[in-house]
C-alpha positions in Angstrom: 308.1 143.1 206.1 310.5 140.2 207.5 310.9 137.2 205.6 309.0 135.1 207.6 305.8 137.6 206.9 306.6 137.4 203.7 307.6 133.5 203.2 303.9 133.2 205.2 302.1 135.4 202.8 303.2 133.3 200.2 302.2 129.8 202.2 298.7 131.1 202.7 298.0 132.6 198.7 300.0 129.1 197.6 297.3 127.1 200.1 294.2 129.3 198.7 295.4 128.6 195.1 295.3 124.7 195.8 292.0 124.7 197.8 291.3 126.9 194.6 292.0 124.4 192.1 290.7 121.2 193.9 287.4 123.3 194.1 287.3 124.2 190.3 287.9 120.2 189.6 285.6 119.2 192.2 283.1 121.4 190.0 284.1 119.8 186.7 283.8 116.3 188.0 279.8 117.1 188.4 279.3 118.9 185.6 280.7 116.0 183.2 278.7 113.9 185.4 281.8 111.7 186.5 280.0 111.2 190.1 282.2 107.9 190.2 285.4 110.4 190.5 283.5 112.9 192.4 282.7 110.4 195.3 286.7 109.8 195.4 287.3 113.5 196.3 285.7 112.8 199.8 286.5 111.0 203.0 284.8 107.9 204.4 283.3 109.7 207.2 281.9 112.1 204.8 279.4 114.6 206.4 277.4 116.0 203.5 274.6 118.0 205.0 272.3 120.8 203.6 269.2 122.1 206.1 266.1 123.5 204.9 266.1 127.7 206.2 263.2 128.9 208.4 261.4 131.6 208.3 262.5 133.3 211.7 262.0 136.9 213.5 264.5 139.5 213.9 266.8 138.1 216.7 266.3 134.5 216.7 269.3 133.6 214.0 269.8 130.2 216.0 267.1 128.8 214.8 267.1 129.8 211.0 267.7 126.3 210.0 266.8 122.7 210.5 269.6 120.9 212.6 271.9 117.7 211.7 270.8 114.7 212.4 267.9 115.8 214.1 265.6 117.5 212.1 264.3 116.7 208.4 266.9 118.4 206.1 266.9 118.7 202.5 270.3 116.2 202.8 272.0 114.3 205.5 273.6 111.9 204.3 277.2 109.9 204.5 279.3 108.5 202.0 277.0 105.0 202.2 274.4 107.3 200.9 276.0 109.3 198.6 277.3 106.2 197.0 273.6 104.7 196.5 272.2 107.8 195.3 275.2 108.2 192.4 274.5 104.3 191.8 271.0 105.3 191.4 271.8 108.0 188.7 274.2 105.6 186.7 271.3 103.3 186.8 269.3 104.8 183.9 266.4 103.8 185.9 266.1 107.1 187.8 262.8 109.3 186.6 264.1 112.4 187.6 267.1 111.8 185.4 266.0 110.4 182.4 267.5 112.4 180.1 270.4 113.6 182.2 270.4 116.9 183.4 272.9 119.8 182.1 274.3 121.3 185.0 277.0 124.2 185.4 278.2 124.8 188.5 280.0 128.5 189.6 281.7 129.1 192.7 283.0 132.5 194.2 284.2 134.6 197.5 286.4 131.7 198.7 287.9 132.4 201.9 290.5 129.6 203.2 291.5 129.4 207.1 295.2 128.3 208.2 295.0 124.9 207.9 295.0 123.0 211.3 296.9 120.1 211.5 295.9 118.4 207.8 292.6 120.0 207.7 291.4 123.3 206.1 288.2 124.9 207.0 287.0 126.8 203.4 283.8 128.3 202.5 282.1 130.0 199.3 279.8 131.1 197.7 277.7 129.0 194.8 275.5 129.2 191.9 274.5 125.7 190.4 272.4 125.8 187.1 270.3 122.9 186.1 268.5 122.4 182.4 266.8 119.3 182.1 264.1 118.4 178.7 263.1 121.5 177.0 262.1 123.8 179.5 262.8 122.8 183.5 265.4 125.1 184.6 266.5 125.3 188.0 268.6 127.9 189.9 270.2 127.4 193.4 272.0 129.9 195.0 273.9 129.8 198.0 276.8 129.3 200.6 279.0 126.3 201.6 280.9 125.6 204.7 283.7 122.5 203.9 285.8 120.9 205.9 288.9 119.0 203.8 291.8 117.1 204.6 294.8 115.9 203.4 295.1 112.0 203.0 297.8 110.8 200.8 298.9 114.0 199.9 295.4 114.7 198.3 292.7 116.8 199.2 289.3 115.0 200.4 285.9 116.7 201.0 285.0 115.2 204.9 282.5 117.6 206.0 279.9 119.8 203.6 277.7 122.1 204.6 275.0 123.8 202.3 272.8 127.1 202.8 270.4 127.9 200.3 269.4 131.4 199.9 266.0 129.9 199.4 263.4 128.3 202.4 260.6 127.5 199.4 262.5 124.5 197.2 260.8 125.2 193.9 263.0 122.6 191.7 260.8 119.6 191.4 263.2 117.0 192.5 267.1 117.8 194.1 269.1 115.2 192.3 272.6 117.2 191.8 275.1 117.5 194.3 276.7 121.0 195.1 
């Protein structure tokens, strides 16, 4: 192996590390339910967009979910409206958080693309727990697609695609943020 396979080797596992770790605090921001700091991690032109799966036949894969901005999605939203819905949660007057939900959030099977330019294309794998009263528990499982980019030397969320592995929503309300 040359040293410019091997200097290039270490960029990319450097690169996956950092993507790695902005991920993990990305995580710990909603869990502590510091949605002020979370909405810093992303870009003004935020896309933040999760469709609602179909139930499709064998072959017709292109149509397996809703589409952006043109179908009714479980979320489609910008940062305007990411911003009113956190300032709705601080708010204490929201019913479907009042107490607070516990949330834990896992991620795995990140896979990281060469960056292009000073934007990374990444996508994962996620789990995100939610325990709210006594006895609601919810469970959402699933894959993301993100699209980040360096601004100021810092890593920002500007696009966010979520895929539940679910086409039946059975939580009673979707107030976190994956």
């Amino acid at each position: 192996m040359s040293a410019i396979d091997y200097q290039e080797r270490v960029n990319r596992l450097l690169l996956r590390h950092e993507i790695e770790q902005f991920l993990y605090h990305e995580q710990s921001l909603l869990d502590d339910r510091r949605w002020k700091e979370w909405l810093d991690l992303l870009t003004e032109d935020v896309r933040y967009f999760m469709p609602m799966a179909l139930n499709i036949k064998l072959g017709d894969e292109a149509r397996e979910f809703t589409r952006e901005l043109t179908d009714v999605n479980w979320m489609d939203e910008g940062k305007e409206g990411l911003t009113r819905r956190v300032n709705q949660l601080l708010s204490g007057a929201h019913w479907a958080e009042e107490p607070l939900s516990r949330t834990a959030h896992l991620i795995t099977n990140l896979r990281v693309e060469q960056p292009v330019a000073d934007e990374v294309h990444a996508s994962c794998s996620f789990l995100a727990y939610r325990n709210r009263v006594e006895t609601e528990t919810d469970f959402f499982v699933g894959r993301r697609k993100d699209v980040l980019r360096r601004l100021g030397g810092q890593w920002k969320i500007s696009r966010r695609e979520i895929y539940l592995a679910q086409n039946v929503l059975l939580a009673k309300d979707l107030t976190l943020f994956f």
